[in-house]
Residue frames as a rotation matrix with the C-alpha (Angstrom) as fourth column:
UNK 1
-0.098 0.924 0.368 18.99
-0.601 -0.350 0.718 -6.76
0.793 -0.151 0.590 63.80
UNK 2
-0.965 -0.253 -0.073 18.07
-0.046 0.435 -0.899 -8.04
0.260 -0.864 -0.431 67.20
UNK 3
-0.232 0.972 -0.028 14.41
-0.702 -0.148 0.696 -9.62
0.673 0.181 0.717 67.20
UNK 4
0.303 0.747 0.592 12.15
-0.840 0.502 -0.204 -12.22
-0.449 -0.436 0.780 69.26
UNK 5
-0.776 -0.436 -0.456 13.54
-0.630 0.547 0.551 -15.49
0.009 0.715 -0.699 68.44
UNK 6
0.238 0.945 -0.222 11.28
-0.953 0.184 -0.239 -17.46
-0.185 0.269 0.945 66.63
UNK 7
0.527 -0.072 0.847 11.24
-0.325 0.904 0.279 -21.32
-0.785 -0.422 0.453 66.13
UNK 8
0.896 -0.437 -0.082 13.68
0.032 0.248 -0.968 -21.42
0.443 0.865 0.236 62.76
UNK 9
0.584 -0.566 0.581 15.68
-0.506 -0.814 -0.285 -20.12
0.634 -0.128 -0.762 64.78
UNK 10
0.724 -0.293 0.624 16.56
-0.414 0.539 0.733 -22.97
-0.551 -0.790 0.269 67.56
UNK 11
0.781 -0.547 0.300 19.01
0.598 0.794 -0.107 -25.41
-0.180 0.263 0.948 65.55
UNK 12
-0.288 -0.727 0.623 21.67
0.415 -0.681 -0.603 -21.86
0.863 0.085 0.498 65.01
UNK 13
0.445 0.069 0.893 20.98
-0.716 -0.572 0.401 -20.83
0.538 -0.818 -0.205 68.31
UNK 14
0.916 0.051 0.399 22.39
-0.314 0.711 0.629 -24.06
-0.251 -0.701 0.667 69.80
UNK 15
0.482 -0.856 0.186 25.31
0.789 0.332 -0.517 -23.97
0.381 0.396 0.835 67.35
UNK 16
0.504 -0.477 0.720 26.12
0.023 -0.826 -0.563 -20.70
0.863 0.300 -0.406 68.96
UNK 17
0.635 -0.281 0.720 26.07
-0.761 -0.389 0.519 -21.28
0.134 -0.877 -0.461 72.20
UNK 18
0.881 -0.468 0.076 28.09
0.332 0.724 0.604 -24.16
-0.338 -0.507 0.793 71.58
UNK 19
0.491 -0.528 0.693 30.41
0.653 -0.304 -0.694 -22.52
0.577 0.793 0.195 69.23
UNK 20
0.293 -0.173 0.940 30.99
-0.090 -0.984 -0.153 -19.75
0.952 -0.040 -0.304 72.16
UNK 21
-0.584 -0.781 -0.223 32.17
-0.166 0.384 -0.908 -22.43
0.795 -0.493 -0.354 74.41
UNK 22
-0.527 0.580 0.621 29.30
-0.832 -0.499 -0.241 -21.75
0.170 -0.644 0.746 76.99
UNK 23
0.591 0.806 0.039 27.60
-0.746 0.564 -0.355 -25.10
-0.308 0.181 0.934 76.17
UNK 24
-0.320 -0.804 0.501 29.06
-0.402 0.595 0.696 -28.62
-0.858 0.021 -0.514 75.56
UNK 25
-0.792 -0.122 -0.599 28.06
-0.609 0.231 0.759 -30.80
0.046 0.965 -0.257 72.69
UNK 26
-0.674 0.311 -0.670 26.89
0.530 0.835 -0.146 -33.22
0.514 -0.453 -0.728 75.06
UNK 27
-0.779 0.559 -0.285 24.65
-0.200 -0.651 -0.732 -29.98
-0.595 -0.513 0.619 76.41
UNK 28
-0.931 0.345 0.117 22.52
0.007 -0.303 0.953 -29.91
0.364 0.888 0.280 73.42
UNK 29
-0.396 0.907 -0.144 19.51
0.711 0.402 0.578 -31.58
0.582 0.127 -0.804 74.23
UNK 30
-0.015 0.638 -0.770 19.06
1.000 0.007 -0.014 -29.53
-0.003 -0.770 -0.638 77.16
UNK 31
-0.696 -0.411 -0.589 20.10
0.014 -0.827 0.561 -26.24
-0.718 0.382 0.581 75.82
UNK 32
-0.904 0.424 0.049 17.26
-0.073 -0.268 0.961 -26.78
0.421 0.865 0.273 73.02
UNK 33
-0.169 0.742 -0.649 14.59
0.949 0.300 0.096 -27.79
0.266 -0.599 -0.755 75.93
UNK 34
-0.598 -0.335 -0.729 15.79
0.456 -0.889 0.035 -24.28
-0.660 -0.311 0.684 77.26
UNK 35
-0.916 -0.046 -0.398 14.82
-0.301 -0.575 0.761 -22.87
-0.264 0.817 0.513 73.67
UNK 36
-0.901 0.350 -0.256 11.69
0.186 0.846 0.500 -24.60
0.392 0.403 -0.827 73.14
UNK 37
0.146 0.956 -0.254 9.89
0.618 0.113 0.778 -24.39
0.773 -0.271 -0.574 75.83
UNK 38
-0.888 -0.399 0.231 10.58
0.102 -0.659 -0.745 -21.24
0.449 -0.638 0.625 77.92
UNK 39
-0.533 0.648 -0.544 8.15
0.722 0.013 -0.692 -20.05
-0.441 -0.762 -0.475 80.63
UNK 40
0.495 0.569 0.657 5.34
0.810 -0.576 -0.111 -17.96
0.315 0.587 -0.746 79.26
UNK 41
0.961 0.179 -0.210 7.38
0.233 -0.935 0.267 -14.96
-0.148 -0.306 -0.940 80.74
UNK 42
0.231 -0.969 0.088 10.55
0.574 0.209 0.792 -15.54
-0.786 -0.132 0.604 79.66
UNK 43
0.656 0.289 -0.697 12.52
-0.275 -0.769 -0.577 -13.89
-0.703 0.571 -0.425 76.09
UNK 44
-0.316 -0.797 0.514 15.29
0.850 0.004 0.527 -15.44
-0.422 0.604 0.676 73.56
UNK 45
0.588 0.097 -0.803 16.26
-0.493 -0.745 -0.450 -12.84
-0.642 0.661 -0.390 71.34
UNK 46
0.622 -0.536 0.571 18.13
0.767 0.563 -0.308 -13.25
-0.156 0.630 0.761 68.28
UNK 47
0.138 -0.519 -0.844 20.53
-0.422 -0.801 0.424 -11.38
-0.896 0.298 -0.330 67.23
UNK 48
0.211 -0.004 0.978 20.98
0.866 0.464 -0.185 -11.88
-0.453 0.886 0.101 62.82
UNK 49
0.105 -0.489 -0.866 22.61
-0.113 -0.871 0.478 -10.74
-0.988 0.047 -0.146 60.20
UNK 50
0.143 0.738 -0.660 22.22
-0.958 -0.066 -0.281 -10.98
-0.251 0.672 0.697 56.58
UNK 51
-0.738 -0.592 -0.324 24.18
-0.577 0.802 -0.153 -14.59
0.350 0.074 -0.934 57.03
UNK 52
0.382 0.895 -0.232 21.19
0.076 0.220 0.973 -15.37
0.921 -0.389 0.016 59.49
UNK 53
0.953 0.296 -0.057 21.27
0.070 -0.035 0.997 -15.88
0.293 -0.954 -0.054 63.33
UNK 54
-0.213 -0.883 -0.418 24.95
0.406 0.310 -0.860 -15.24
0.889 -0.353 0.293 65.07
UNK 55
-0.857 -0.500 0.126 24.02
0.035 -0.299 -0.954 -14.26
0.515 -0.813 0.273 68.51
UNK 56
-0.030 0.999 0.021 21.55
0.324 -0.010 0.946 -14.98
0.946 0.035 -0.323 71.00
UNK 57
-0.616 -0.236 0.751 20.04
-0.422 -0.706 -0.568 -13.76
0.665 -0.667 0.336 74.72
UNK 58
-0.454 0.508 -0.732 18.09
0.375 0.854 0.360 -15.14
0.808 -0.111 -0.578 77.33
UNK 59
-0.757 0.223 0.614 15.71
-0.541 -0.740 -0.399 -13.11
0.365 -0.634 0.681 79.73
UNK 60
-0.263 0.807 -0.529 13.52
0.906 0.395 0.152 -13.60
0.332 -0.440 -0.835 82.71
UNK 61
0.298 0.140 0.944 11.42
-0.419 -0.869 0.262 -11.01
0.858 -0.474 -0.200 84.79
UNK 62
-0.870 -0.459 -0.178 12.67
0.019 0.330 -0.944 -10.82
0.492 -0.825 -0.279 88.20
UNK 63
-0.358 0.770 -0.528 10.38
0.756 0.571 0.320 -12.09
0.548 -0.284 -0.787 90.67
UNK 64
0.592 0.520 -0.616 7.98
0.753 -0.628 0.193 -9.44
-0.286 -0.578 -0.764 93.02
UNK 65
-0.626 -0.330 -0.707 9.34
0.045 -0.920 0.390 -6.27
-0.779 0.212 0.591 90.40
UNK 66
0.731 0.613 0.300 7.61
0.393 -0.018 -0.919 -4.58
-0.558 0.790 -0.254 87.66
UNK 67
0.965 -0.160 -0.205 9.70
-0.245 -0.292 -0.924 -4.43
0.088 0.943 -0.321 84.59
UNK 68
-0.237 -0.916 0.324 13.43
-0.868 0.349 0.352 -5.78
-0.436 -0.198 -0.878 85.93
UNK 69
0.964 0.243 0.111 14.75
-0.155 0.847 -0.508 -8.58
-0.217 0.473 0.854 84.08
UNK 70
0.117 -0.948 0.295 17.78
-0.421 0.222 0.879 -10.47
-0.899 -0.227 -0.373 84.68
UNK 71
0.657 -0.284 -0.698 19.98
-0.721 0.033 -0.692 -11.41
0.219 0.958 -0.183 81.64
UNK 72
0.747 0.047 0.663 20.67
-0.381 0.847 0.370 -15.18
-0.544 -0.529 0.651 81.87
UNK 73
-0.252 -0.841 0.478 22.46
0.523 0.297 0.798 -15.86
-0.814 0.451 0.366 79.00
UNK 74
0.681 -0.089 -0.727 23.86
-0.502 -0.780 -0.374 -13.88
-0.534 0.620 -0.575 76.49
UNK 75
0.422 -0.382 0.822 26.19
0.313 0.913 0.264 -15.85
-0.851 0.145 0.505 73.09
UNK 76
0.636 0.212 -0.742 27.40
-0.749 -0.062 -0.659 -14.43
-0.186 0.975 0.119 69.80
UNK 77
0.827 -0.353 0.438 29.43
0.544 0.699 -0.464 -16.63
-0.143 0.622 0.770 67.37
UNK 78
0.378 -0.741 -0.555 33.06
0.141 -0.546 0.826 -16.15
-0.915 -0.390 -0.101 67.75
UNK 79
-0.674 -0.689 0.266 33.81
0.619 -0.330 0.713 -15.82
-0.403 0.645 0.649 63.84
């Protein structure tokens, strides 16, 4: 299932993207700032399965369009 990610969600979102190389260890903190506190127009999805979270997304709207939205990051867990 692929939903709104919701704040249970941050501490397995941050193990993916590190887990998927994309992110250092030493990224964390700022990688969960990212998650946290997004602009009021931004989107994380999750992506979960019946394990729980293995894959997340990251959207903005593009600026002077209606409905475009650029796909910033994108992560699943590589096992």
């Amino acid at each position: 299932m692929i939903r709104r990610t919701v704040p249970s969600d941050y501490k397995s979102l941050i193990e993916i993207a590190i887990a998927s190389g994309l992110f250092e260890p030493s990224q964390a903190d700022m990688l969960a700032g990212m998650i946290r506190s997004p602009a009021e127009t931004d989107i994380w999805f999750t992506a979960e399965m019946e394990q729980g979270p293995v894959g997340t997304a990251y959207l903005v709207p593009e600026k002077m369009t209606n409905g475009t939205w650029n796909l910033l990051f994108i992560a699943g867990h590589p096992n």
